[in-house]
C-alpha distance (Angstrom), angle and dihedral (degrees) to the residues before:
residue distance angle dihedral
X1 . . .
X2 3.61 . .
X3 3.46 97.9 .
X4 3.94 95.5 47.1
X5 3.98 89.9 50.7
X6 3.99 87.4 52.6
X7 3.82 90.9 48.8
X8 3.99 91.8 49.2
X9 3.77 91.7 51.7
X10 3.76 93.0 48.5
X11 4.01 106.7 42.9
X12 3.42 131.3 66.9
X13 4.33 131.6 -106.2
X14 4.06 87.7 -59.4
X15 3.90 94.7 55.5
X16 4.05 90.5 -135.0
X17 3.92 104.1 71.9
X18 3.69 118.4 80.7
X19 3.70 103.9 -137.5
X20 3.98 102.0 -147.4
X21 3.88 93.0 -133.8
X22 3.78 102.7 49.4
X23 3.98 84.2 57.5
X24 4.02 93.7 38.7
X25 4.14 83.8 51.4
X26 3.81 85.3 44.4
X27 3.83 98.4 52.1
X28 4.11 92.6 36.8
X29 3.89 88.7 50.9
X30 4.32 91.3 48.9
X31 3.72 91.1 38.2
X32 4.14 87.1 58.5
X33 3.55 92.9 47.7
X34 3.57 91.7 47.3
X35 3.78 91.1 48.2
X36 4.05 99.2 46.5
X37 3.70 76.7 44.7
X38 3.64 104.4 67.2
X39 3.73 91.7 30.9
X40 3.51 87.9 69.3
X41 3.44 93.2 49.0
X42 3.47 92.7 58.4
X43 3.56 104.4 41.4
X44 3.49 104.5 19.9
X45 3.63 87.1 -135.6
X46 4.28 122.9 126.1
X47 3.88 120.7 178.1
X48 3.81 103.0 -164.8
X49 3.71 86.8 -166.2
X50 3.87 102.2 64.1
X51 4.07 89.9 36.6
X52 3.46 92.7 55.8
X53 3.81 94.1 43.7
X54 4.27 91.0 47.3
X55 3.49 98.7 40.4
X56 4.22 95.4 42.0
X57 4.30 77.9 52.4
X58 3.85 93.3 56.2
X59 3.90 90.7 41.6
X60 3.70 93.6 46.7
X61 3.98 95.3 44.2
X62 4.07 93.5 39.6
X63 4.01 83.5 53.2
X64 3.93 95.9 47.4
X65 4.04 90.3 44.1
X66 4.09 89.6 57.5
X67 3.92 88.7 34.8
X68 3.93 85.2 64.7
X69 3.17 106.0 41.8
X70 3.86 96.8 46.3
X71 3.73 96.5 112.0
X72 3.42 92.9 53.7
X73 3.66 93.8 66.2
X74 3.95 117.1 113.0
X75 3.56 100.4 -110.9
X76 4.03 121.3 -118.4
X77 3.85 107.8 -90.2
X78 4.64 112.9 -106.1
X79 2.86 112.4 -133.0
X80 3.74 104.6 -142.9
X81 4.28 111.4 -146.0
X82 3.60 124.2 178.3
């Protein structure tokens, strides 16, 4: 269930094609929270200020990346029944 959710989130209209920026916005998103993460694990320190301001940029810009490449998504296959 997992697994299927993951795949939804990262391909494109068709659910089989990876689209390259869902999974770039993916892996920049997770690489943030790992990095706030283990900085404050080190220093204990957490400014809620510059977190929200760096991780509402990689939201915004990982949303406006798919946003414009939507129509160049393969489209999901019809089946055609008669």
């Amino acid at each position: 269930m997992i697994k299927k959710f993951v795949k939804h989130c990262l391909t494109g209209k068709d659910n089989e094609t990876f689209d390259i920026a869902r999974v770039l916005w993916a892996l920049g998103a997770l690489s943030f929270l790992a990095f706030v993460g283990w900085t404050v694990y080190r220093s204990g320190a957490f400014d809620a200020q510059n977190f929200g301001t760096g991780f509402g940029l990689i939201m915004g810009s990982g949303g406006g990346s798919v946003w414009a490449k939507a129509k160049a998504e393969p489209e999901p296959e019809t089946k055609n029944e008669l």
